[in-house]
N, C-alpha and C positions, 0 to 999 in steps of 0.2 A: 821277453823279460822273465826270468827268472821269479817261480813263485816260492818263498822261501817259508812260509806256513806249511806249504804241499812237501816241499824238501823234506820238513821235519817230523811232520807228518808219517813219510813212505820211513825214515830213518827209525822213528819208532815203533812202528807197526814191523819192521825189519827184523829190530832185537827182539822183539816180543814173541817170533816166530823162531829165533837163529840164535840168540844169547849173544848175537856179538853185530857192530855195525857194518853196513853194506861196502864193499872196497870200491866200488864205481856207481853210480848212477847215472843214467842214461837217457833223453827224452827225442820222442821222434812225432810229429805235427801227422794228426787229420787232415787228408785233403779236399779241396771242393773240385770234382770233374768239371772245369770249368768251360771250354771249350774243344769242339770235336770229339764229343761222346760217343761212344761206343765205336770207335775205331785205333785204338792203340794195337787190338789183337791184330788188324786189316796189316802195319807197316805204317801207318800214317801218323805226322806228328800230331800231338795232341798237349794241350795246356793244361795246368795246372795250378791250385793257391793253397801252398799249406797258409792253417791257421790254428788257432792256439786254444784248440782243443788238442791235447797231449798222450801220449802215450809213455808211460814210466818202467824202466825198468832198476831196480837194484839186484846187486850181482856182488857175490865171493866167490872162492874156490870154496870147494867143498873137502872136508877132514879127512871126507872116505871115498870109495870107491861108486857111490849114488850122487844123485843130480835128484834135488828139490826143486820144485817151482810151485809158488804160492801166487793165484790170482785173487785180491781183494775184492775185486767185482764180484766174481763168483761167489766170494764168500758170502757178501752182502745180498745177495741172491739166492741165499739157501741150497745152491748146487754144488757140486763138486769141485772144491778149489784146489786139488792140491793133486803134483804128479809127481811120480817117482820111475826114475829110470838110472842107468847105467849109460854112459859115452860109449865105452866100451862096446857096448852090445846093444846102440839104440835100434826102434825100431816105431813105426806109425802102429797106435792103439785104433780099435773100432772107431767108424765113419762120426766126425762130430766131435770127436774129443778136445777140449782146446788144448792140450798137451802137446797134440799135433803139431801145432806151427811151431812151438818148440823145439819139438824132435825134431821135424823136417828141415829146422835151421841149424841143428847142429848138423843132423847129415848133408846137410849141403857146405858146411865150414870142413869138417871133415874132411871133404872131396877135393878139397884145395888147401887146406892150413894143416902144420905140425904142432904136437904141444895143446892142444885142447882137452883140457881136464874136465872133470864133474866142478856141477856150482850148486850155490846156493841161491836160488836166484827169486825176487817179488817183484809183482806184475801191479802196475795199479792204471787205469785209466779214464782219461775224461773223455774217449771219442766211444760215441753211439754204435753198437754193433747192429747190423744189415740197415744202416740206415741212408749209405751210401757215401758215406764219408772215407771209407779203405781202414775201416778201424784191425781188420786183419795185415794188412800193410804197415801198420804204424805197429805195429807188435812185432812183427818179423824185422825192419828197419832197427826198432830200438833194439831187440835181444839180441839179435845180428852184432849191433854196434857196441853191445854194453860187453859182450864176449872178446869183440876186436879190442875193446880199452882193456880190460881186466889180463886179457893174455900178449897184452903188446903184439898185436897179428899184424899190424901198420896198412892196414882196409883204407882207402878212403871213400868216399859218399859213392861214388858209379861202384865200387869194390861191394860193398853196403846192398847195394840198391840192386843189382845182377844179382846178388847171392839171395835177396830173398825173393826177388823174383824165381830164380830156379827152386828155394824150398817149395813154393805155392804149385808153381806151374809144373812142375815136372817133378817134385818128389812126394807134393800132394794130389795131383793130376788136377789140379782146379786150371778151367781153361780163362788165365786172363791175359792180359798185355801187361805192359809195364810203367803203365803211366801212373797206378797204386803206390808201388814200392818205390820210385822215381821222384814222384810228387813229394814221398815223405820224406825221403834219403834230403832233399835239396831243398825244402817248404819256401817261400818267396813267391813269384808269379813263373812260371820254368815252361819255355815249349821244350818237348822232348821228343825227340828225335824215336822213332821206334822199330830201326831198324839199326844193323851195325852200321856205324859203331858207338851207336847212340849217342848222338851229342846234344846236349845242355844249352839252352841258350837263356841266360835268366835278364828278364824283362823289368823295366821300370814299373814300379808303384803305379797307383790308381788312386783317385782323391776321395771317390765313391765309399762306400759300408755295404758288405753283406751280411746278409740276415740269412740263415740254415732254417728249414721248415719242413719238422719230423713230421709225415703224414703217418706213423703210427705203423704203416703194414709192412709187413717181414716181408724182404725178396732172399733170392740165392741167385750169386751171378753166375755161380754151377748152373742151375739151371734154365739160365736166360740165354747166355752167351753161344752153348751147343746148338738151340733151335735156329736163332740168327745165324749165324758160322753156316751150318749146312742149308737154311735157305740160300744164302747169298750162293753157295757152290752151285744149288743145282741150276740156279740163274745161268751161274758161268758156262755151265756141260751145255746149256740149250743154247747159249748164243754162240760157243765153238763147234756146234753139228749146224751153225745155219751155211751153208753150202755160199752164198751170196755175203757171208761177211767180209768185209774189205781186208788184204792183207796187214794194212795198220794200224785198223785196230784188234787182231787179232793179235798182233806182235804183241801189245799190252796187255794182252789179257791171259790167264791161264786157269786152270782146272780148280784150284783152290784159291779163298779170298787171300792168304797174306803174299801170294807168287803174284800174285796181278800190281801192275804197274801203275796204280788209279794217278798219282799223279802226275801222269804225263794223256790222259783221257780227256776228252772234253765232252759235256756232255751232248752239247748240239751233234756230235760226229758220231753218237752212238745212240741217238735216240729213237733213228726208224727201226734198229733193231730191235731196242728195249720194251717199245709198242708194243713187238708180238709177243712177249715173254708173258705167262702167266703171271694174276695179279701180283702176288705176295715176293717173289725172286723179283720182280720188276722193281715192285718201289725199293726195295731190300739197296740195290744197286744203287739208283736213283736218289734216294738215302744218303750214300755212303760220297758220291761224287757232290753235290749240291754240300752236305755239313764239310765236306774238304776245303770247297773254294769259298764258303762262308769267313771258314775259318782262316785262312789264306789273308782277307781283307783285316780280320780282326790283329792280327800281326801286324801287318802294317800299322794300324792305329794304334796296338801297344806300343809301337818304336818312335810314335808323336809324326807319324809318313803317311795324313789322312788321303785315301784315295779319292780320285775324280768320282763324283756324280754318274754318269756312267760308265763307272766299270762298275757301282755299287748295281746299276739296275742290272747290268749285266746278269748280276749274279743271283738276287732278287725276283727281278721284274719289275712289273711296270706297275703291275698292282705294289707295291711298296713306297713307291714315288714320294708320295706325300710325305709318311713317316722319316723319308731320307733326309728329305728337304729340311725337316722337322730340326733330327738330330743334329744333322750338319749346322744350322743357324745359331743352335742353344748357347747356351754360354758356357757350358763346357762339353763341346761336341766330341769329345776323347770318350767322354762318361756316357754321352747319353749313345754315343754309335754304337757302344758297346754292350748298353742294355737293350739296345737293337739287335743287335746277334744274338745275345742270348733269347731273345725271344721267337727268333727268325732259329734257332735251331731247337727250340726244343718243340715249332711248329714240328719240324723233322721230324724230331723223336716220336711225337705223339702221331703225325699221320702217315707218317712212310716207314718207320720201325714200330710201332704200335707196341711201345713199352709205357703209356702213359695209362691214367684210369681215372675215372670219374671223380673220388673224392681227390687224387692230384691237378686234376682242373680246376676243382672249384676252388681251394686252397691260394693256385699260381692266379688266378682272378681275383679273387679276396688280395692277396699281395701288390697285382696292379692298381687295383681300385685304391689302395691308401697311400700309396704313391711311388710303388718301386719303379725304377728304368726298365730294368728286365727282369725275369724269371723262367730258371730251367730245371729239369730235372739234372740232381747230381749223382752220377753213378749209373748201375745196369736199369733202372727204372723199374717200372711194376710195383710200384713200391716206395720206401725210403724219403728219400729228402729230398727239397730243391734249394734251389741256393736264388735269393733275391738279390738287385745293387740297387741301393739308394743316396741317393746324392748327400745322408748326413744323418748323426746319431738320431736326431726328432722322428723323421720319417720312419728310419731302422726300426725305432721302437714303436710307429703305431702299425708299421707292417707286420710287425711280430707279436702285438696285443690281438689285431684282428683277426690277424690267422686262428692263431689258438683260440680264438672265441668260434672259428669257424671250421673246424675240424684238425687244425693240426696240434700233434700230442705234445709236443715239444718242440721248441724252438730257441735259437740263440744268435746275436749280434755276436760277428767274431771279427778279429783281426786279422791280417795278414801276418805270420808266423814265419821263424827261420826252422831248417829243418835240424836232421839230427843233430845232436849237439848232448854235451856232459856237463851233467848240472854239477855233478860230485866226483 
């Protein structure tokens, strides 16, 4: 739903900046990493839920031969809000600049579109930065798309959502996957494919409410994503020098994480070798197949196709049993299996990827105890946010009263959100 306060809002804070009103505005959804974290960079599909936490942009051509961009945040932050460049001659400023994603999205429109002039353009947003919601994502999406409307470039949403993934990934060298720019281009509930040729598959609604839970501490998926990435390889190099590994599973597997073929792996058929593997590359792996076939199940039950009992222990175990049995009974066992996975992966996250941290424990505990289904971390971890599901507003808000009395700095009930899209 269109917020038309917030419209008039960005329109007058617009002229106050430019003397004259914005010719498009643009708005692109926060995402919650909901399922199969930290593997979009791996090739593996991963889920998503924009929500309506927003990212704003307005947008002119520009008089002259310069390109303004005015961030409101920043301003209200006492930092540096405002960048000046040339189309003509762009170019990335010093590490950190937020101008950056700017520039790197028009060099990445550039690199494929004719007809891109200098603008005028203001930033305004309601998504939290590093807090793992992709608030860098939802900025690239929107300015991406408010240049597509403004120069009639005729982009659609994969058009959108590839281009700023290549601004991030390859013209800023930030190492991520695409499940960021993907999640926002499309906002809804979206598995995405992350590999060519990327396909879409957007999933039915859920009856559930999440609750967002800012634990306060700055991450950088810059600097999460390279340690993981190069553990998982040197895993790879040791179980391709084991002289005794089978030829089929060697056929899946290869020297780097995104060439390896995890979903065709099983883990029983790989795990006398993964025994010998040093600890950290071990669980690295083990991580990465186990949150796969989690997530495999969770599909299914988004599509209302609840799996047998056991294939759930299959995937699980046996120590799970109970809680199956649990979910599956409830009376709405779509919701409650699902707050089951989320909490069966971000066990993952926390002990087999070790992106979790003591004040994000006690937080996702404080959440369970007031009554959510599940709770995970959303995003690179170490840090940031998690995302709770509670079966309805009452609960959402005392999940979200108690957290914040118990360490989280922020928090918000959000909705399920559409993605990019032109408000003006």
């Amino acid at each position: 739903m269109v917020d038309n306060d917030l419209i008039k809002y960005i329109v007058s804070e617009y002229k106050r900046f430019y003397d004259v009103e914005p010719e498009v505005i643009v708005s692109a959804p926060g995402r919650l990493d909901f399922l199969n974290t930290h593997q979009d960079y791996k090739g593996l599909p991963v889920v998503s839920v924009g929500i309506n936490l927003r990212t704003y942009v307005a947008i002119s051509r520009s008089p002259d031969k310069y390109s303004r961009v005015i961030s409101l945040n920043m301003l209200r932050e006492r930092r540096s809000f405002q960048d000046i460049f040339s189309v003509e001659n762009v170019y990335l400023r010093e590490n950190k600049w937020f101008g950056n994603y700017i520039r790197a999205s028009i060099i990445a429109l550039k690199q494929c579109c004719e007809g891109i002039g200098d603008v005028l353009a203001l930033i305004y947003s309601d998504v939290p930065i590093a807090a793992g919601l992709a608030s860098s994502a939802a900025l690239l999406v929107s300015f991406i798309g408010s240049v597509n409307e403004l120069y009639g470039l005729g982009l659609d949403k994969k058009d959108v959502a590839e281009l700023a993934y290549h601004a991030e990934h390859d013209v800023m060298n930030i190492p991520c996957g695409r499940l960021d720019q993907y999640g926002s281009a499309y906002g809804g509930i979206v598995k995405i494919e992350t590999k060519p040729p990327y396909n879409i598959e957007e999933l039915p609604g859920i009856n559930g409410v999440f609750v967002v839970l800012d634990s306060g501490i700055k991450h950088s998926t810059g600097d999460i994503h390279p340690r993981r990435q190069a553990e998982i390889n040197m895993g790879l190099r040791l179980l391709l020098q084991m002289n005794d590994l089978s030829r089929e599973i060697r056929e899946k597997l290869a020297s780097t994480y995104y060439a390896v073929k995890w979903d065709m792996i099983k883990y029983d058929e790989i795990k006398p070798y993964l025994n010998r593997l040093p600890d950290i590359p071990r669980k690295r792996i083990i991580f990465t197949l186990k949150m796969n076939d989690s997530t495999s199940l969770a599909l299914e039950v988004l599509r209302n196709n609840i799996p047998c009992f056991e294939k759930w222990v299959s995937v699980f175990g046996l120590e799970w049993r109970d809680k199956i049995l649990e979910a599956m009974r409830s009376s709405d066992p779509v919701l409650s299996l699902i707050g089951l996975i989320m909490n069966y992966q971000h066990i993952l996250l926390r002990d087999l990827y070790d992106v979790s941290l003591p004040k994000i424990e006690k937080i996702r505990n404080v959440a369970l105890s007031a009554g959510a289904l599940g709770a995970k971390i959303s995003g690179a971890g170490l840090g940031g946010s998690l995302i709770a599901l509670t079966r309805d507003r009452e609960t959402a808000r005392r999940v979200l009263s108690n957290a914040l009395n118990n360490g989280a700095v922020r928090g918000w009930i959000v909705d399920i959100d559409s993605g990019l899209r032109r408000e003006r």
